[in-house]
SEPA-421212 format. One record per atom (N, C-alpha, C, O): x, y, z. Coordinates in steps of 0.2 Angstrom, whole numbers, padded with zeros to 4 digits, always signed. Layout:
BEGIN
XYZ ...
//
This chain:
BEGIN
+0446+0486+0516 +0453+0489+0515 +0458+0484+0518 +0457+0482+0523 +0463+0483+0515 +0468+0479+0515 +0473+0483+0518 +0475+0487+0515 +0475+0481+0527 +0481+0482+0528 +0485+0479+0528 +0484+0472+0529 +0492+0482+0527 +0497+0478+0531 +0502+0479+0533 +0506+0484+0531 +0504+0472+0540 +0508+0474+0543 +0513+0469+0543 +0511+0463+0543 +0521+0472+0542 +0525+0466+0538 +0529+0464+0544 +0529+0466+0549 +0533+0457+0541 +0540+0454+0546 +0535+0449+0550 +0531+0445+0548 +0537+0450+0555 +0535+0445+0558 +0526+0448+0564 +0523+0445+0568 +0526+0453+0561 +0521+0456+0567 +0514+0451+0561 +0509+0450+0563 +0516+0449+0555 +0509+0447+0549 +0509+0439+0555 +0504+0436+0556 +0513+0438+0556 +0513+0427+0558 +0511+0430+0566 +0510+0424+0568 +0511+0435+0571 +0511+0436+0576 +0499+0437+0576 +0495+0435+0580 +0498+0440+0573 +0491+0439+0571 +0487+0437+0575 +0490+0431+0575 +0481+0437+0578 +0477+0435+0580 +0473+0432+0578 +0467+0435+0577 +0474+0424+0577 +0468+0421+0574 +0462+0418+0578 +0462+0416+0584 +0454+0417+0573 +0450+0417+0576 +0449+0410+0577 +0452+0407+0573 +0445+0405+0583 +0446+0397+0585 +0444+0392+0581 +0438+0391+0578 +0448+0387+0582 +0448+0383+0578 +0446+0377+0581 +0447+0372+0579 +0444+0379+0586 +0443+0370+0590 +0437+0369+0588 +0436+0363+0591 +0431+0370+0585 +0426+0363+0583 +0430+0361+0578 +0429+0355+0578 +0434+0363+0574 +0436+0361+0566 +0442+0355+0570 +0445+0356+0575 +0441+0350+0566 +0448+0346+0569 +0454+0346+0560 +0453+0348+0554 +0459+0344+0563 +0463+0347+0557 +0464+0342+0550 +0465+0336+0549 +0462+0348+0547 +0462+0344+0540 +0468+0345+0535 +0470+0349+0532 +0471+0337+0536 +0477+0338+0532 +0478+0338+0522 +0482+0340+0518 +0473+0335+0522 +0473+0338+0512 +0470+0343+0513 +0471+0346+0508 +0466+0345+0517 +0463+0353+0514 +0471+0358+0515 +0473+0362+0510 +0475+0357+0519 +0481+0360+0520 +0485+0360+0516 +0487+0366+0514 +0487+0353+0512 +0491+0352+0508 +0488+0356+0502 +0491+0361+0499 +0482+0353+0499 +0480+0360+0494 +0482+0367+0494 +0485+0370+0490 +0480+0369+0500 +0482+0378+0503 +0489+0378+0502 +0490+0383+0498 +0493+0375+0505 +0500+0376+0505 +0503+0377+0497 +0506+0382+0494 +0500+0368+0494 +0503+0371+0489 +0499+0377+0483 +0501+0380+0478 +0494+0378+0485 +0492+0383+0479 +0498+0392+0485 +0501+0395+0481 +0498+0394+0488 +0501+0396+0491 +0510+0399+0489 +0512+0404+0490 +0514+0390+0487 +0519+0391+0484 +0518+0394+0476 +0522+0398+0473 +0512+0392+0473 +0513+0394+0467 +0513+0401+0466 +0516+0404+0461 +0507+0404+0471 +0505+0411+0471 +0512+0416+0472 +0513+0421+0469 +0516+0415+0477 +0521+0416+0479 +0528+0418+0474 +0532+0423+0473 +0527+0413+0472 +0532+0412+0467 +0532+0415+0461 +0537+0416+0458 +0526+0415+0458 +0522+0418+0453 +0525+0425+0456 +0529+0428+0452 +0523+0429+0461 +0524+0436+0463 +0533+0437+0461 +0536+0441+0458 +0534+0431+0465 +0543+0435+0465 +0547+0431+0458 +0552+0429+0458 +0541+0430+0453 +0545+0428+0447 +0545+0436+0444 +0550+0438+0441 +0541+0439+0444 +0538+0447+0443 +0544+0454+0445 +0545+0460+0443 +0547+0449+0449 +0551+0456+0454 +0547+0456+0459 +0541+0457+0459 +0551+0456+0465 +0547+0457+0472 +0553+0462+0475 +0558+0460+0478 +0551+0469+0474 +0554+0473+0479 +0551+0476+0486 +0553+0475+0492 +0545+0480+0484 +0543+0482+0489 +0537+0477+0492 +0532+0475+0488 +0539+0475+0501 +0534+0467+0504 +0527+0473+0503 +0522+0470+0501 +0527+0478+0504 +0518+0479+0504 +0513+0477+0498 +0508+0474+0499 +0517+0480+0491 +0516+0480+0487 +0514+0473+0484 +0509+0472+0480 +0518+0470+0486 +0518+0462+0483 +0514+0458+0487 +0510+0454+0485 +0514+0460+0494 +0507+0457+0498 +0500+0459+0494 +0496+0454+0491 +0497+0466+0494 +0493+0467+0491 +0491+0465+0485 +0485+0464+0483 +0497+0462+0479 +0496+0461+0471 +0495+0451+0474 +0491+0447+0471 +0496+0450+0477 +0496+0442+0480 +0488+0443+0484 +0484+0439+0482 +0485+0447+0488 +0480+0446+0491 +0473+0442+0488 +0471+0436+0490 +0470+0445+0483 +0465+0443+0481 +0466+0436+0479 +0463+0432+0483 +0471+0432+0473 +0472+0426+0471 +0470+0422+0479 +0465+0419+0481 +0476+0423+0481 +0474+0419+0490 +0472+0419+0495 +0473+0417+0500 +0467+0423+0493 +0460+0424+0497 +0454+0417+0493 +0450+0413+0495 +0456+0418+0488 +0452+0412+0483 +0453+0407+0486 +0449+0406+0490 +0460+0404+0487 +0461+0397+0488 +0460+0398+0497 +0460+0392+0498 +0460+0401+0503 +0460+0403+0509 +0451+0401+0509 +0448+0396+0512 +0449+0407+0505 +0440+0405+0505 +0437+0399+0507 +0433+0397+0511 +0440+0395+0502 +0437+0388+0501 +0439+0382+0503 +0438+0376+0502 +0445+0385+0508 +0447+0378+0513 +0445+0380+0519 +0445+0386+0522 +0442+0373+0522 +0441+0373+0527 +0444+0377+0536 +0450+0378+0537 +0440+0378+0541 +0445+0381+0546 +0451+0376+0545 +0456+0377+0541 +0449+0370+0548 +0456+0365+0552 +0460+0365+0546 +0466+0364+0548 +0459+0366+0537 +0466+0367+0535 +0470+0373+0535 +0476+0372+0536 +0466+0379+0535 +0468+0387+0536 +0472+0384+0542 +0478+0385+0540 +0471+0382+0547 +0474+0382+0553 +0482+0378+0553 +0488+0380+0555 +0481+0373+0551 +0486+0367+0550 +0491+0372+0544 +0498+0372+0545 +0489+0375+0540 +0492+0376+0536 +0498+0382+0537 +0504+0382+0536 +0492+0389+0542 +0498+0393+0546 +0503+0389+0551 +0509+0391+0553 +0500+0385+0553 +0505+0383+0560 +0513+0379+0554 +0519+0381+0554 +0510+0375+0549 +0515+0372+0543 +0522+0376+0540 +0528+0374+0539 +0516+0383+0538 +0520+0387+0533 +0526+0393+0538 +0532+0395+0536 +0522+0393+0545 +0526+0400+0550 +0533+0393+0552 +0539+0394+0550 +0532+0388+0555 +0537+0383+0554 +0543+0381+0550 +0548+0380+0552 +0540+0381+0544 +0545+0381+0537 +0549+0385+0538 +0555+0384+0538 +0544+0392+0539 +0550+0398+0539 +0554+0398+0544 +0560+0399+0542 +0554+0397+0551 +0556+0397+0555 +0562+0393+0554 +0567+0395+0557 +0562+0387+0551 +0567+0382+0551 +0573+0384+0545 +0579+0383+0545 +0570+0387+0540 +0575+0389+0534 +0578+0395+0537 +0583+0395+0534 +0576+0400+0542 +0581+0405+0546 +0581+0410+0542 +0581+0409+0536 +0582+0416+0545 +0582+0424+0546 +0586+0426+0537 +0592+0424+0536 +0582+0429+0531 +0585+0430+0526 +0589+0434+0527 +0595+0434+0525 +0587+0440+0530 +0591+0446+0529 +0599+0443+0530 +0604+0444+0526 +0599+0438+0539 +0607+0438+0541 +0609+0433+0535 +0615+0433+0534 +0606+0428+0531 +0608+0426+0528 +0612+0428+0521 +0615+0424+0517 +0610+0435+0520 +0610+0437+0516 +0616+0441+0516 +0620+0440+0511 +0617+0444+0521 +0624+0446+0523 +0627+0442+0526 +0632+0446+0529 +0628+0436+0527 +0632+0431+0530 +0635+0429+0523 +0641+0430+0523 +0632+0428+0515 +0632+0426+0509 +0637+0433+0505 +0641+0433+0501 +0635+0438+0509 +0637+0444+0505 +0633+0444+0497 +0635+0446+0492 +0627+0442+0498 +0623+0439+0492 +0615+0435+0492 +0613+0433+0498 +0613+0435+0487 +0607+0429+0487 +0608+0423+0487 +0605+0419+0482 +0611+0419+0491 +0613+0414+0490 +0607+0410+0492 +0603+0412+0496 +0606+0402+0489 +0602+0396+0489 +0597+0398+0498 +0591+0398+0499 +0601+0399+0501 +0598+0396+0508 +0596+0406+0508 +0593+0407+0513 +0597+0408+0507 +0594+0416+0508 +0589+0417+0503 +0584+0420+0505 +0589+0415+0498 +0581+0415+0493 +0576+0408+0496 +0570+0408+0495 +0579+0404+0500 +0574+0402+0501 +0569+0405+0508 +0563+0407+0508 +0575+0405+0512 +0570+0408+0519 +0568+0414+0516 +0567+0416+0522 +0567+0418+0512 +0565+0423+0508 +0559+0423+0508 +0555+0427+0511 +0558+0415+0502 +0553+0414+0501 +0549+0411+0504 +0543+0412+0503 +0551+0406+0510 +0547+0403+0516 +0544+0411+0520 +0538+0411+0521 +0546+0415+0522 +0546+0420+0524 +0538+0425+0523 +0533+0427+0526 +0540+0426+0514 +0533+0429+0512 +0529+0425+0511 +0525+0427+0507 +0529+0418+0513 +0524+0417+0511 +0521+0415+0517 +0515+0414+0517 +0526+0414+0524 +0521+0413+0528 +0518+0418+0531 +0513+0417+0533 +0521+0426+0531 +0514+0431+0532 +0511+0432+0527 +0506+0435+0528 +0511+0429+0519 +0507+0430+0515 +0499+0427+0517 +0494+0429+0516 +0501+0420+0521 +0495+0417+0522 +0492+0419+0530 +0486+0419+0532 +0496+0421+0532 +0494+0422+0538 +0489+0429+0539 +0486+0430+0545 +0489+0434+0535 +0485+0440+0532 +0478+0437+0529 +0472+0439+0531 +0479+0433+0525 +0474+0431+0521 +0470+0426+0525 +0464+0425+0523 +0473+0421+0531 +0468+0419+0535 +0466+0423+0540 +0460+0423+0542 +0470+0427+0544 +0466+0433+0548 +0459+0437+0544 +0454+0440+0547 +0462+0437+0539 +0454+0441+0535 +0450+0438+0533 +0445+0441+0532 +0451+0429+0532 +0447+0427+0526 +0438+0429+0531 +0432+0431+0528 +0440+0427+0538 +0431+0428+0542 +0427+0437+0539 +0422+0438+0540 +0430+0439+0537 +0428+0446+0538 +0428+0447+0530 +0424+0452+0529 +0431+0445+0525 +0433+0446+0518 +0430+0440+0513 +0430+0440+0507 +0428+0435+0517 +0427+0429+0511 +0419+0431+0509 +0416+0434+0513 +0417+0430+0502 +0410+0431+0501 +0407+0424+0504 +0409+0419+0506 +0399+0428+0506 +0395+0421+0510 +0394+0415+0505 +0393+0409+0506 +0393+0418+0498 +0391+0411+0493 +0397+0408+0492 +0397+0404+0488 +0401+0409+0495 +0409+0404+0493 +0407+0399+0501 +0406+0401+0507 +0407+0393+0500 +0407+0390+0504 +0414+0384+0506 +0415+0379+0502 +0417+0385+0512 +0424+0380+0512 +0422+0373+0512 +0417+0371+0515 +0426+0369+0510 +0427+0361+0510 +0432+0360+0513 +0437+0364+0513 +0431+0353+0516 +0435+0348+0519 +0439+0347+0512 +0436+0348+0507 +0446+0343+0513 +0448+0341+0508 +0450+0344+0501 +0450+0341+0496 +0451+0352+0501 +0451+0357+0497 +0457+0356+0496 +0461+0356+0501 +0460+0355+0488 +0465+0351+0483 +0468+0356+0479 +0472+0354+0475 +0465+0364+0482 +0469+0368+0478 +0467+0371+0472 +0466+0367+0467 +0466+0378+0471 +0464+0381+0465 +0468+0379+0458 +0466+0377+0453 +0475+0381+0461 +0479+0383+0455 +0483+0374+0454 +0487+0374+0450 +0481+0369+0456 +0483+0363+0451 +0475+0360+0448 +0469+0362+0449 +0476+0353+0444 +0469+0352+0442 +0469+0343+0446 +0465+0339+0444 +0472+0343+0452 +0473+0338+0457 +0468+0335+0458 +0463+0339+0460 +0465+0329+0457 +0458+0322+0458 +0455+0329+0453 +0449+0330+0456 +0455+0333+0449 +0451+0335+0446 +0449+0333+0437 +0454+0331+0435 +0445+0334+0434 +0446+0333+0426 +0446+0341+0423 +0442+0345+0426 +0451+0342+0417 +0450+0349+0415 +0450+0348+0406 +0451+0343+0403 +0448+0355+0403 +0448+0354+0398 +0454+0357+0395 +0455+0362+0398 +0458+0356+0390 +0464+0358+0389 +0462+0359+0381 +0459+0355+0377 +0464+0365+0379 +0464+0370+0371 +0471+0370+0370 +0474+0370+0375 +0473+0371+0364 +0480+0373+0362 +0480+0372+0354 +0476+0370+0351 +0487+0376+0353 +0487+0380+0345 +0492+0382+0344 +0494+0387+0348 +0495+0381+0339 +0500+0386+0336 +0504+0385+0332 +0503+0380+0329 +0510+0388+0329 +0512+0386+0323 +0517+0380+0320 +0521+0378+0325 +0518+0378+0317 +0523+0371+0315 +0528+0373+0310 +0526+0376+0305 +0533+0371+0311 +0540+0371+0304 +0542+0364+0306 +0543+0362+0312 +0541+0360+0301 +0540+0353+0299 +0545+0352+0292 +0544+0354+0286 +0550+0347+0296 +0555+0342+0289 +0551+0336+0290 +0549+0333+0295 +0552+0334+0281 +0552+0326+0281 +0556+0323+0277 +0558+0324+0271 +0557+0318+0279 +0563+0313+0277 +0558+0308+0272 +0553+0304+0275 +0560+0307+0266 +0559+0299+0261 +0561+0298+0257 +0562+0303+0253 +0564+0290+0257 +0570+0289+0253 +0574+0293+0254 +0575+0293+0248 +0577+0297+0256 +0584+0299+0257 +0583+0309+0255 +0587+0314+0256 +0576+0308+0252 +0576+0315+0252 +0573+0321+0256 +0568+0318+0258 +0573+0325+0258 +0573+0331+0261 +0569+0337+0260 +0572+0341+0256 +0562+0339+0263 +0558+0343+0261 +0557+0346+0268 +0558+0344+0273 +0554+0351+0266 +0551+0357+0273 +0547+0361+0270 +0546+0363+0264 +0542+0362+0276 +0534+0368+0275 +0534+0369+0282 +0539+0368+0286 +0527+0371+0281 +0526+0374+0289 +0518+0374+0289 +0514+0373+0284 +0516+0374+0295 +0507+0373+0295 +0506+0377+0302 +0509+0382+0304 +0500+0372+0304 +0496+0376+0311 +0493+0366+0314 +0491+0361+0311 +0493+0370+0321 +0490+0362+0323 +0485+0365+0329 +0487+0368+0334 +0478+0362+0329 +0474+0362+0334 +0472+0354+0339 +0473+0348+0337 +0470+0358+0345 +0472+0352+0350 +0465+0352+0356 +0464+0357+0360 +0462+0346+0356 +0457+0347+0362 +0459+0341+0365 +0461+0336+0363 +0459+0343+0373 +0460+0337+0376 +0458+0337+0384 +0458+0342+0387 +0456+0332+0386 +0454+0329+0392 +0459+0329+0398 +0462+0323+0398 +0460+0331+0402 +0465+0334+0409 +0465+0327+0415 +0462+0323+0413 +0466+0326+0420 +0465+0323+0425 +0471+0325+0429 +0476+0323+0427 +0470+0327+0434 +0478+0327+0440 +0478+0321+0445 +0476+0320+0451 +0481+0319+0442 +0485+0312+0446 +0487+0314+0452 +0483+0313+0456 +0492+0317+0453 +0495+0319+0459 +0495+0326+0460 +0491+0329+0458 +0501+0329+0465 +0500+0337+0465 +0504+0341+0459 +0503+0347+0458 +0510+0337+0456 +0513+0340+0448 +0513+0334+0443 +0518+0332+0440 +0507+0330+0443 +0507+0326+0439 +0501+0325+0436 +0496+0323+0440 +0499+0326+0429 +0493+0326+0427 +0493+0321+0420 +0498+0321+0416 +0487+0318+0419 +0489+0314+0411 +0482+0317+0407 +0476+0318+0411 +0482+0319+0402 +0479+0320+0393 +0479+0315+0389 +0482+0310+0389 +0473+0315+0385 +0470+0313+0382 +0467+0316+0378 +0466+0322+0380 +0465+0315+0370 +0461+0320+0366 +0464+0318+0358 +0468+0314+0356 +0458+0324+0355 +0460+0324+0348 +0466+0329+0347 +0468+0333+0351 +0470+0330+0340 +0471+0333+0337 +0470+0334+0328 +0469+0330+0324 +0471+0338+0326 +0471+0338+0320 +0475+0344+0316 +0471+0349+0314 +0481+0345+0314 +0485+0349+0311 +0487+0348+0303 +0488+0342+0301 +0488+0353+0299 +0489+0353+0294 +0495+0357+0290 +0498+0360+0294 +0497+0358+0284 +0502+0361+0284 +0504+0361+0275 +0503+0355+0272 +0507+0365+0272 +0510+0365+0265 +0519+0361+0264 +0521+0365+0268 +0522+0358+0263 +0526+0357+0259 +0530+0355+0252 +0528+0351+0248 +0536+0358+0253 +0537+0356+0243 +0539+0351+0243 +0541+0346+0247 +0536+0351+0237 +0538+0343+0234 +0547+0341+0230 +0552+0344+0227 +0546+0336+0234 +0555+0335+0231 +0555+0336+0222 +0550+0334+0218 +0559+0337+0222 +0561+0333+0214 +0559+0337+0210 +0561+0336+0204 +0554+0342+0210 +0549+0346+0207 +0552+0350+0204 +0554+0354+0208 +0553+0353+0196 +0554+0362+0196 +0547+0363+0190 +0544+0359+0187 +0546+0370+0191 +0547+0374+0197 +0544+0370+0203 +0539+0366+0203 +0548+0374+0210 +0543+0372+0215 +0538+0373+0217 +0535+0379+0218 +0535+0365+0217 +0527+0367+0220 +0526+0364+0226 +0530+0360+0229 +0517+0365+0230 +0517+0362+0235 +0513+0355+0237 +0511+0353+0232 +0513+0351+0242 +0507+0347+0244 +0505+0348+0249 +0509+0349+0254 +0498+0348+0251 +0495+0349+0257 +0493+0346+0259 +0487+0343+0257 +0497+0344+0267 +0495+0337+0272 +0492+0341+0278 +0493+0347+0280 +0488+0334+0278 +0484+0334+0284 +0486+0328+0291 +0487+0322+0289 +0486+0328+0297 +0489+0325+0300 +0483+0323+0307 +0484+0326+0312 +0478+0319+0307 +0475+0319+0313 +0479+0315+0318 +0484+0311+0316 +0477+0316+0324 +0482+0310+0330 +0479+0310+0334 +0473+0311+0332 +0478+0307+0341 +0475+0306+0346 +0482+0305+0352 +0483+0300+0354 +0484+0309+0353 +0488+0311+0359 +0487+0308+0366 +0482+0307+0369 +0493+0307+0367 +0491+0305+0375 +0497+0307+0380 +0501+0302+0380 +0497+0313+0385 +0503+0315+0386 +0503+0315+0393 +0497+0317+0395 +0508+0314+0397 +0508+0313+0404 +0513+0322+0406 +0518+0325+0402 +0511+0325+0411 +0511+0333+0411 +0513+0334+0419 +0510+0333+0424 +0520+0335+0418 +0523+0338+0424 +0526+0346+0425 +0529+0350+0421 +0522+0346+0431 +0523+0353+0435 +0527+0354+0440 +0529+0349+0444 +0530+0362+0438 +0535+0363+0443 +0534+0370+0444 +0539+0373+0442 +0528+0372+0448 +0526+0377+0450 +0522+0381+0442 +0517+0379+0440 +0525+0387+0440 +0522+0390+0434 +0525+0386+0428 +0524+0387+0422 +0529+0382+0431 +0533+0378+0421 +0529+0369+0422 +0530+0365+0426 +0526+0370+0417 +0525+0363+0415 +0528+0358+0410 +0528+0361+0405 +0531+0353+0410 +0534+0348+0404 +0531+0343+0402 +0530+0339+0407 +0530+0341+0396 +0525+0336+0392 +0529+0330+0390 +0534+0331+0386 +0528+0324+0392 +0529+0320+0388 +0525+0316+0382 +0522+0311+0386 +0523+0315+0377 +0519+0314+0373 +0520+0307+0366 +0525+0307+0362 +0515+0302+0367 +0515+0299+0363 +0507+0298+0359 +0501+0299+0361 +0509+0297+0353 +0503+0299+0348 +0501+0292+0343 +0506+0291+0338 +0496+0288+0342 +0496+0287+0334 +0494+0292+0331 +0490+0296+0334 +0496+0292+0326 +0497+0298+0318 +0494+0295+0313 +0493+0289+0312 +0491+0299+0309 +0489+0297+0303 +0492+0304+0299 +0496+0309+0301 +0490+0301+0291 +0492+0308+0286 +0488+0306+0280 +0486+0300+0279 +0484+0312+0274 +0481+0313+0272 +0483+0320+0268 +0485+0325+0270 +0483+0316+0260 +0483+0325+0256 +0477+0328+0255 +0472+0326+0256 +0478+0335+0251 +0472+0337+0249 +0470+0335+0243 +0464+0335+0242 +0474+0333+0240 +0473+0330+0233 +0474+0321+0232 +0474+0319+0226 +0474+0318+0238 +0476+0311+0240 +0475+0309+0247 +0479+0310+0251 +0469+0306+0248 +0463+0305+0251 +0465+0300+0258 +0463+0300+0263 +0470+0295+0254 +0472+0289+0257 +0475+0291+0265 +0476+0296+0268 +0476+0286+0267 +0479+0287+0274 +0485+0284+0274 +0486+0279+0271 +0490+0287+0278 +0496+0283+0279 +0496+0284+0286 +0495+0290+0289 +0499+0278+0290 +0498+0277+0295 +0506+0277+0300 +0511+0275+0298 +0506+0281+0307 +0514+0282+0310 +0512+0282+0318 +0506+0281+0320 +0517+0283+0321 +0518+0286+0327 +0522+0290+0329 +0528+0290+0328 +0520+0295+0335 +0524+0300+0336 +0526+0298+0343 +0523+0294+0346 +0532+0303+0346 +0537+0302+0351 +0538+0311+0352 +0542+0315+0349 +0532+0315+0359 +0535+0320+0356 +0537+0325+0365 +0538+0323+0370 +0537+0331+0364 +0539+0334+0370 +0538+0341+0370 +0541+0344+0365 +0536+0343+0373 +0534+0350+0375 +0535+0353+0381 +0535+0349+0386 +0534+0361+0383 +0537+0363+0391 +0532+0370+0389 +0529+0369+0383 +0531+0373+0392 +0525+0378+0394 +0526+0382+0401 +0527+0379+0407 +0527+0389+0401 +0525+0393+0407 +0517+0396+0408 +0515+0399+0404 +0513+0394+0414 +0508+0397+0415 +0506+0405+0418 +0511+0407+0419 +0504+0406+0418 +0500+0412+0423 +0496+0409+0429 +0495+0403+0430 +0493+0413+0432 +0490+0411+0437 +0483+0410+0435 +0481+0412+0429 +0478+0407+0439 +0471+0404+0437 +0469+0411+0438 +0471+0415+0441 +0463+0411+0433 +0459+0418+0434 +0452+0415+0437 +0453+0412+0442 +0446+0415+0433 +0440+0414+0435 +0438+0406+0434 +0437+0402+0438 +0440+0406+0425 +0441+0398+0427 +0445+0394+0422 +0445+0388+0421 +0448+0398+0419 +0457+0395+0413 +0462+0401+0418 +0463+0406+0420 +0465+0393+0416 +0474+0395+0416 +0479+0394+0411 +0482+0388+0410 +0479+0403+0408 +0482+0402+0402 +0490+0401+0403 +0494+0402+0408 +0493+0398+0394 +0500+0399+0395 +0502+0398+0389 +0498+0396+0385 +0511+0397+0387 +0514+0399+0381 +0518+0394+0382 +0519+0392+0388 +0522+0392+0378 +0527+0388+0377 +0529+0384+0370 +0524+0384+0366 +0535+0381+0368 +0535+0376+0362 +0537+0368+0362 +0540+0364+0366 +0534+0367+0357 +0534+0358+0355 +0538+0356+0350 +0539+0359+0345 +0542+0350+0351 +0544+0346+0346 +0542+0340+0345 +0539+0337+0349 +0544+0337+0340 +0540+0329+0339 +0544+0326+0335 +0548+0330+0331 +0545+0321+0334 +0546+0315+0329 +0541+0309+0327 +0539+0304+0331 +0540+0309+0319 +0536+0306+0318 +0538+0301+0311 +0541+0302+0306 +0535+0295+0314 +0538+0289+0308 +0533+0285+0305 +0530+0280+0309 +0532+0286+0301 +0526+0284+0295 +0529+0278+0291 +0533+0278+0287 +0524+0271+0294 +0525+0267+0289 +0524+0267+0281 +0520+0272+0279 +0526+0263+0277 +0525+0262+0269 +0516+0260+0271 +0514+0255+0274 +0513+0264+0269 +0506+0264+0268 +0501+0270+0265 +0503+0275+0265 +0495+0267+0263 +0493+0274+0257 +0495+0274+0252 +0494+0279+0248 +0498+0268+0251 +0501+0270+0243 +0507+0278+0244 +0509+0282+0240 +0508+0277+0249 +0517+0282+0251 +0522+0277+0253 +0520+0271+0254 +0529+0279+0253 +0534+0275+0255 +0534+0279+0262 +0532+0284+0264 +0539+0273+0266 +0541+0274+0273 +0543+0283+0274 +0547+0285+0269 +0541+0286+0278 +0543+0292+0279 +0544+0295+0288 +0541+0293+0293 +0548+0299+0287 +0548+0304+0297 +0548+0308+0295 +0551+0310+0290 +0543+0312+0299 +0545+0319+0300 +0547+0323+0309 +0546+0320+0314 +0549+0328+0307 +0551+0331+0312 +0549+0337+0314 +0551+0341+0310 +0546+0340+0318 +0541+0346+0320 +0543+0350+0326 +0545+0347+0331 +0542+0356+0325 +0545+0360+0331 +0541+0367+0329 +0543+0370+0324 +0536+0372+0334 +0534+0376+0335 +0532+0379+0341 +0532+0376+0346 +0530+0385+0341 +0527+0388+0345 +0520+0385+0348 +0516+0381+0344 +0518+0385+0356 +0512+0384+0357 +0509+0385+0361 +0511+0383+0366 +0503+0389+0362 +0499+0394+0367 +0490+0388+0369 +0488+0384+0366 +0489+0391+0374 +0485+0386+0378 +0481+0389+0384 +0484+0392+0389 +0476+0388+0384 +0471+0388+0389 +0468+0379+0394 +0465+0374+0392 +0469+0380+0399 +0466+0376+0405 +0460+0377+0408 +0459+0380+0413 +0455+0375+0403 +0449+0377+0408 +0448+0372+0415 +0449+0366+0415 +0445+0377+0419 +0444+0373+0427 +0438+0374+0429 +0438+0378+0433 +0430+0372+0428 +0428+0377+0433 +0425+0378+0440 +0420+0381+0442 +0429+0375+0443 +0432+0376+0452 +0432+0382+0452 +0434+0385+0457 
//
């Protein structure tokens, strides 16, 4: 059963010794930052009542607590009660401000988050499963940091194209596998197939009718995090293909997308967001030079399984 006890009686706690463990500094920094994400994920939700929100935070970061080592659990409360300490008392802040102001949502946030951990490492000895076994150098549940992941995504396209001077629109669907690696702690690069498709009219035509292209690519997108928001930058060669004209014409794209996640479950972290692209197709295939222009919705899963 989860008690708790809030303010500063959670960082006053009684932790168990850590002197065989010597202090481990990336096990720390993983903990820490999966920690802010955890955190911030809660008070993205509304954080009114602190029990309430300790409890809906407990289990996530008992995960990432489980599986780091003593000397980071250690290093990491000593880091996080610190922080708080040094950004200073929200409440007088807050009435100094007559408001939420900058420096009062922060020490807010340094605040719950250093009794958030300090709960969860007081219990992890009594609460962690025996098959969960801690590591040195734990890099954090909720990024895919020195890790490979698999990346799914999908959703819908409203697509213009430009040739010769004319002007058409359809709309499709675009599917996306791709290969993950995290570079840094919000920095991850992609790699993979795609292959999307889609109806548009034909210029010049009456009545109007359709043609249906086909568009394979091979993507390659460099993926910055900023807690639950991630931003894509993305470049592609392109291909195109009808259904009734086999030939290939060949382009490149320039494209950009942004996405909100959820928190890691078992072993995907799903999430939603939209894409734009621009795309420029040389004269080939027996087609004249053409661009198109793409913008839709798009949802996504992150498999991890850490």
């Amino acid at each position: 059963m989860l008690a708790v006890g809030l303010g500063a009686a959670l960082q006053g706690l009684a932790f168990p010794a850590f002197a065989d463990e010597p202090p481990d500094e990336r096990g720390a920094r993983g903990l820490l930052a999966d920690l802010r994400r955890i955190v911030r994920a809660e008070e993205s939700s509304g954080w009114f009542v602190d029990s309430t929100s300790y409890q809906a935070m407990y289990p996530q970061l008992l995960q990432s607590v489980c599986r780091a080592s003593e000397g980071a659990r250690a290093l990491a409360v000593e880091r996080s009660a610190a922080a708080s300490r040094q950004a200073g008392d929200a409440r007088a802040l807050y009435r100094a401000s007559h408001g939420w102001s900058a420096a009062a949502k922060e020490a807010a946030h340094r605040d719950r988050a250093a009794n958030a951990l300090a709960l969860a490492v007081h219990a992890a000895p009594a609460e962690c499963p025996f098959w969960i076994t801690p590591a040195r150098g734990f890099d954090g549940r909720q990024s895919d940091l020195r890790r490979f992941t698999g990346n799914f995504e999908s959703g819908g396209l409203l697509q213009v194209r430009r040739t010769q001077g004319t002007w058409t629109y359809g709309g499709g669907g675009v599917l996306r596998v791709l290969l993950g690696y995290g570079l840094a702690p919000r920095a991850s690069l992609l790699v993979g197939g795609e292959f999307a498709g889609g109806a548009m009219l034909r210029p010049r035509v009456q009545p109007s009718s359709f043609v249906v292209n086909y568009f394979p690519a091979m993507p390659v997108i460099l993926r910055l995090w900023d807690d639950s928001m991630h931003y894509d930058l993305e470049l592609a060669p392109v291909s195109l293909f009808q259904a009734d004209d086999g030939r290939f014409s060949y382009g490149g794209r320039l494209g950009f997308s942004f996405g909100v996640s959820a928190l890691k479950g078992r072993y995907v972290i799903p999430w939603a967001g939209a894409a734009f692209a621009v795309e420029h197709y040389v004269a080939s295939g027996g087609r004249p030079e053409a661009q198109f222009f793409r913008g839709g919705l798009r949802v996504g899963v992150i498999w991890d399984g850490r």
